[in-house]
C-alpha positions in Angstrom: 36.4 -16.4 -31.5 32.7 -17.3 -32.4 31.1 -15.4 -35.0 27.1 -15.1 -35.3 26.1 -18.3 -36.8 28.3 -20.5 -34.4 26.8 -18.8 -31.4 23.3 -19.1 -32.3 24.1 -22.6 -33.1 25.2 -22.7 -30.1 22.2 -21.4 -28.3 20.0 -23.8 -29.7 22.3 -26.7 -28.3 22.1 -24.6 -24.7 18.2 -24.8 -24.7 17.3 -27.8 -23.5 20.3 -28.0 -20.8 20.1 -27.4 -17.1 23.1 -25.1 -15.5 25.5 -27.2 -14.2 27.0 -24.4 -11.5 25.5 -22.0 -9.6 26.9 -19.0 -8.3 25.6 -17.2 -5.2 26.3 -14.5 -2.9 29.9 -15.6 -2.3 31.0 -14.8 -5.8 33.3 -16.4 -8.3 36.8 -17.7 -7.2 39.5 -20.2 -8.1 37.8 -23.1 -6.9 34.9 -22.7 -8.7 36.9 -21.7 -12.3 39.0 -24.9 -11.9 35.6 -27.3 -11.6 34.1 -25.4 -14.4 37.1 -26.0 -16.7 36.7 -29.4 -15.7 33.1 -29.7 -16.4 33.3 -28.0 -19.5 36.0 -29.9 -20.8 33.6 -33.2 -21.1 30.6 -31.3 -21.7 31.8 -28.5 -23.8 28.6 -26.4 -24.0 27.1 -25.7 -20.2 25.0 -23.1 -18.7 25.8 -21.4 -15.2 23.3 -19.9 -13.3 23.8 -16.7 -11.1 21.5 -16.9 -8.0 19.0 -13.4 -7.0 21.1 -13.3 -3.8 24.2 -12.3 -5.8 24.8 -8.4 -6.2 28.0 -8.7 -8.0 27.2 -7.2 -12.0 25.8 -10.2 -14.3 28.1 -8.9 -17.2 31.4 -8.7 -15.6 31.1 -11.5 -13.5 30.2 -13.7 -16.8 33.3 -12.2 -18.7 35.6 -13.2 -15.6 34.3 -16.5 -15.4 34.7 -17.1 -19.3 38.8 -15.7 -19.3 39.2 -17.5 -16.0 38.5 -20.5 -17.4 39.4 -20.0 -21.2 35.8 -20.7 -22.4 34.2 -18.6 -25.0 31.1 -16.7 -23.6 27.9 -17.9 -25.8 25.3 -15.5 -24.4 23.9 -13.9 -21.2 20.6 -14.4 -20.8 18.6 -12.9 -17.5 20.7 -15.1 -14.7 22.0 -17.9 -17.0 25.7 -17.6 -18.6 25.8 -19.8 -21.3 29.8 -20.8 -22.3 31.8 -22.9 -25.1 34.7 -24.5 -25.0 36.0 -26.9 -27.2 36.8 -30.4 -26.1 40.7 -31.6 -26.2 39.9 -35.7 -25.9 35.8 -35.6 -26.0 35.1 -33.6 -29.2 30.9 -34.0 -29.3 30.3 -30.3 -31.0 30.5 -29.6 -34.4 30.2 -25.9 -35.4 28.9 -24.2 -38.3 31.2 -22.2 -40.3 
């Protein structure tokens, strides 16, 4: 679990990337949780961006996607999920305590 200081740590880190996925009318499912456990393993800090076409609530859907995938959820900002996962083998990210 993040607390306050890690996350907005974290945020800064998450401003100056571009998501990585996007998700669109279709929704989330298992494919797309196993590529972003994938992607977040070498990355460990990615944003996700949920497209306008896309009626499904922001909130939920950016909880599901962080449990899915085991990730911590960083913030929810308008259409962009930002999420956190430490690295097993590519460790990049040091936190704040």
């Amino acid at each position: 679990m993040l607390n306050g200081k890690q996350k907005r740590f974290l945020r800064s880190q998450a401003h100056h990337l571009t998501p990585v996925f996007q998700i669109g009318k279709g929704g989330t499912n298992e494919h797309l949780f196993r590529h972003i456990e994938d992607a977040i393993e070498k990355r460990e800090l990615m944003k996700v961006q949920v497209l306008n076409n896309n009626d499904e609530d922001r909130k939920e859907m950016a909880e599901e996607v962080a449990r899915e995938t085991g990730s911590e959820l960083v913030q929810l900002i308008g259409n962009t999920i930002i999420l956190y996962k430490e690295s097993r083998d590519n460790k990049q990210i040091e936190l704040p305590r």
